[in-house]
Structures are given as structure tokens and as C-alpha cells.
N, C-alpha and C positions, 0 to 999 in steps of 0.2 A: 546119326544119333537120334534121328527120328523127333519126337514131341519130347522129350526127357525132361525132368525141367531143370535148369541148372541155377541155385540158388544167388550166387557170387556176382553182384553185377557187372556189365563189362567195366563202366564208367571209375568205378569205385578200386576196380582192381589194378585198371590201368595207372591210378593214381598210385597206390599201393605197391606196384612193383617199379614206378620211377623212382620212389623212396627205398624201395630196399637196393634201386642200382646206382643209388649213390650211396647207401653202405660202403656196398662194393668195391667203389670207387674209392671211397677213404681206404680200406685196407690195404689196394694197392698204390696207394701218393704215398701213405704214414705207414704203412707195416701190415701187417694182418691182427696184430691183436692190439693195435692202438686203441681203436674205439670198443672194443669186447670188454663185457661187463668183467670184474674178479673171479666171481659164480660162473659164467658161463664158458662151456666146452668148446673151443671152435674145432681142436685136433687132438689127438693122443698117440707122441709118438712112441713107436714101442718096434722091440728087434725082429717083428714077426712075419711083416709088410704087411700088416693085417689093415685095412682101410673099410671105411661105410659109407653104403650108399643112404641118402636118406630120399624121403618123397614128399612133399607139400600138400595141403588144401584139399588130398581128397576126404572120402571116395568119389570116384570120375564115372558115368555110369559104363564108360566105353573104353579108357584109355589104362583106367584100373585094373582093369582085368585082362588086357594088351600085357599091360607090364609084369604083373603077377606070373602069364605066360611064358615068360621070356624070362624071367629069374627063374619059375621052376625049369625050363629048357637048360639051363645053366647053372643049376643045382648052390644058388646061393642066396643067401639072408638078407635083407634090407630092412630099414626102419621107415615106416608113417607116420608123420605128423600129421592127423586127423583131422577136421573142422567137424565139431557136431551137428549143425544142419545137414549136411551130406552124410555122416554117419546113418542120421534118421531116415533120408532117401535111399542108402543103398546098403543098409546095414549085415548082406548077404557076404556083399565084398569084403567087408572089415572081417567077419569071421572066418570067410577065404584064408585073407594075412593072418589072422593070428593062427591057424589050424597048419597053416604050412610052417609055422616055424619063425614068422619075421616079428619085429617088435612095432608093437605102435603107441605116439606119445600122443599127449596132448596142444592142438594147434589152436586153440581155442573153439567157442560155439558159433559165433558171426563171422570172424576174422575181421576183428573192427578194427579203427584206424586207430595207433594205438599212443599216438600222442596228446589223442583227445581221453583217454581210456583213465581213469582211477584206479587207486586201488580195489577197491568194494568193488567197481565194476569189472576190475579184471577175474580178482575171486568168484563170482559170480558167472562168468566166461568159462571159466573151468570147470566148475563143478557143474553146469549143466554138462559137460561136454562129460563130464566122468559120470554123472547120473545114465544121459544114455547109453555111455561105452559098458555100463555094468545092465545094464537093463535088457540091451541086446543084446550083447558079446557075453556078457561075465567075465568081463577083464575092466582093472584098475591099469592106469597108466602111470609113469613114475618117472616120463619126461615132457619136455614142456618145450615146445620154442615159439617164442613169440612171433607173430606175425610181420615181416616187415624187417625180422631181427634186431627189436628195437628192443632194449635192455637198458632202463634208465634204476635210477633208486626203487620206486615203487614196483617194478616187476620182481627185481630183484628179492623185494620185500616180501612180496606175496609168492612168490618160486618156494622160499626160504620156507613160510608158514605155510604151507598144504604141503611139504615135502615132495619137492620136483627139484629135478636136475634139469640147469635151464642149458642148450645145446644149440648151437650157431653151427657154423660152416666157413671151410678155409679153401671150398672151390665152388665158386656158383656158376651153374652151369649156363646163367640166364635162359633158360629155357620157357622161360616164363614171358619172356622176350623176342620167342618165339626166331629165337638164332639157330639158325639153318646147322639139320643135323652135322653138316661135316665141320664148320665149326666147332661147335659141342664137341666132336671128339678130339681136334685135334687141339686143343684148350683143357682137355683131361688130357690126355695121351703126353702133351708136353708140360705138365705142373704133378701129376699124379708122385705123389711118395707117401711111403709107409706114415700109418698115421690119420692119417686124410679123412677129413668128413665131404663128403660130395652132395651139393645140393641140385635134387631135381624136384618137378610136379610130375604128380598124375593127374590135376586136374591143371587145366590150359584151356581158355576159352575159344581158342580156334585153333584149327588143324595145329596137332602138335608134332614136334619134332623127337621127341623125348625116346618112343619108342625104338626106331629107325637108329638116335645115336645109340642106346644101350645094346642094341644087337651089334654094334660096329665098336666099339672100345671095355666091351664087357669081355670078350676073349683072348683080344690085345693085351687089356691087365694080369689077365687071369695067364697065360703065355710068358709075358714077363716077371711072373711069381709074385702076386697078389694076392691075396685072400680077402673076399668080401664077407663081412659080418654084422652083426647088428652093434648099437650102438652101447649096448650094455657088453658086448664079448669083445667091443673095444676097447671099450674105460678097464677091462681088468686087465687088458694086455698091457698096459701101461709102464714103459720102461721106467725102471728107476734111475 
């Protein structure tokens, strides 16, 4: 990856993804949508086995453009949850994604800790992050998921007022955690059903596994009649 600079520090992110792996950990003690805000999406099940893959934290200068490969190889949609700072470093790749077809939401501009975070300062999160998404891309975003998955009153709040659909996840793939790709797959491969929001990154601060699992349980799903889509061609499949 050479000199790249990568904005996200390690310290801060390690903290960051202990917190979101004990989300995780509540959905599977208490349920999957115990702790999930009213507002927010975690799955949409629907007759069609239509499932989404989503992606974190980037754009990655290296790993983004790995992944992006390996879904056009495999002719299907995904969605990004973006960080604005990295937006601004690699805003080449963000328009890669939107040009091919995948959707991308808003991850906020810092990816701050979000228990410290306000409303005002969340709003503020955002709209830098939609300032550059429109400045470089000329694209508005129209999903949201907070960093960490953290969904209390005030996000909610502020979801609600800038008009976003706030969007979680009902399989993390901890990749973030840097869980060794054959994990990862067989952790999808035995939980995957119609419906399914799938959480990965494309940005991972040390050698990630992320690409390695999607070439390995992207053809598996796809084989056992899956359809990968983005996260708006999901919400309409939506069984009644």
C-alpha cells in the first residue's frame, strides 16, 4: 500500500470495533433485533432470496478497488457506507461504485465515537460527508448507518430530520476483526437466508481477509439461488 495515508487511526478503531462486537454479541444472547432502533433496517425478508452485501469505512486506497473487482467478476450490486475523509482521499473509487451500479450511504465524515457524539454534531457528520459526496461524485445519499451501529434517541432524531433510512445488519462478518477468511465464510454459508443484510469493510487496517472470503462464499450463495442487490432493491422486495 505503499505511503497511502490512511486517515482512521488504529487505536481509535480498535476501540470502535470492540464496541460494535459486542452489538453483536447482544443480538445473539437477546435476539437479533432486541437492541435495533424501531427506524432501523437490520433485514428485509422477502420471497425472492434477494440478500445485500454492504461495506464499511471506506474508500480503502487498495482493498476497494480489490473488492469492486471481484463483484464486477461476479456481476453483482453492493452497497457503501462511506466515511467522508476517505471519500476526499480517494474520491476516484467512490465514483468507480456509483458508475457501476452499487449504491452508496452515508457512514458519516470522521467515524467518531458515537456515544460521545450530539445531535448537532452528528448532523454536522453528515452533511460534510453529503457536501463532498455531491462536490465529487454528484451523488446525494439517502442511507445512513451509524458507526459502531449505535442507534440511540438522538441518531434516530437526526436519521429522521435530513431524511435517511438508518440500516444495521443481521450477519457481521467481523472482518473488521480480522477473522480469518475461512471463518468468514463458513459463518455466511451456515446463517445466510433470503432477506440478509451482510456486513463487511473495505477498509481494514491490516491485511484483510474480506477479499479472499467474498471470492470463496460469493458463488456458493449465488449456486444455492441467492441474488445479491443493493440495499434500496432490497427494501422494495419486501414481503408482505
Amino acid at each position: 500500500m505503499g505511503s497511502a495515508r490512511l486517515p482512521l487511526r488504529l487505536a481509535d478503531r480498535t476501540i470502535k470495533r470492540a464496541l460494535s462486537g459486542l452489538c453483536a454479541l447482544s443480538f445473539l444472547l437477546f435476539g437479533q433485533r432486541a437492541f435495533a432502533a424501531p427506524t432501523a433496517v437490520i433485514s428485509v425478508p422477502n420471497e425472492e432470496n434477494k440478500i445485500a452485501l454492504t461495506f464499511d469505512d471506506g474508500p480503502h486506497p487498495y482493498y476497494t478497488e480489490q473488492i469492486l473487482d471481484i463483484l464486477d467478476e461476479y456481476g453483482i450490486k453492493a452497497t457503501f457506507f462511506v466515511v467522508g475523509e476517505n471519500v476526499q482521499l480517494y474520491p476516484e473509487l467512490v465514483k468507480r461504485e456509483i458508475e457501476a451500479g452499487h449504491e452508496v450511504g452515508n457512514h458519516t465524515y470522521s467515524h467518531p465515537h458515537m456515544r460521545n457524539l450530539s445531535e448537532k454534531a452528528l448532523s454536522e457528520e453528515l452533511q460534510k460527508t453529503e457536501q463532498v459526496l455531491e462536490e465529487l461524485c454528484d451523488y446525494r445519499p439517502r442511507l445512513f448507518r451509524p458507526p459502531e451501529g449505535f442507534c440511540c434517541n438522538a441518531v434516530q432524531n437526526c436519521a429522521k430530520t435530513m431524511s435517511y433510512q438508518l440500516l444495521l445488519w443481521d450477519i457481521d462478518t467481523t472482518d473488521w476483526a480480522h477473522n480469518p477468511a475461512d471463518n468468514i465464510v463458513k459463518l455466511v454459508l451456515g446463517n445466510a437466508k433470503s432477506g440478509d443484510i451482510i456486513l463487511c469493510h473495505d477498509y481494514v487496517t491490516k491485511p484483510s481477509p474480506t477479499p479472499e472470503a467474498l471470492r470463496r462464499f460469493i458463488p456458493k450463495l449465488k449456486a444455492k439461488g441467492f441474488e445479491f442487490v443493493t440495499i434500496s432493491e432490497l427494501m422494495e422486495s419486501e414481503a408482505l
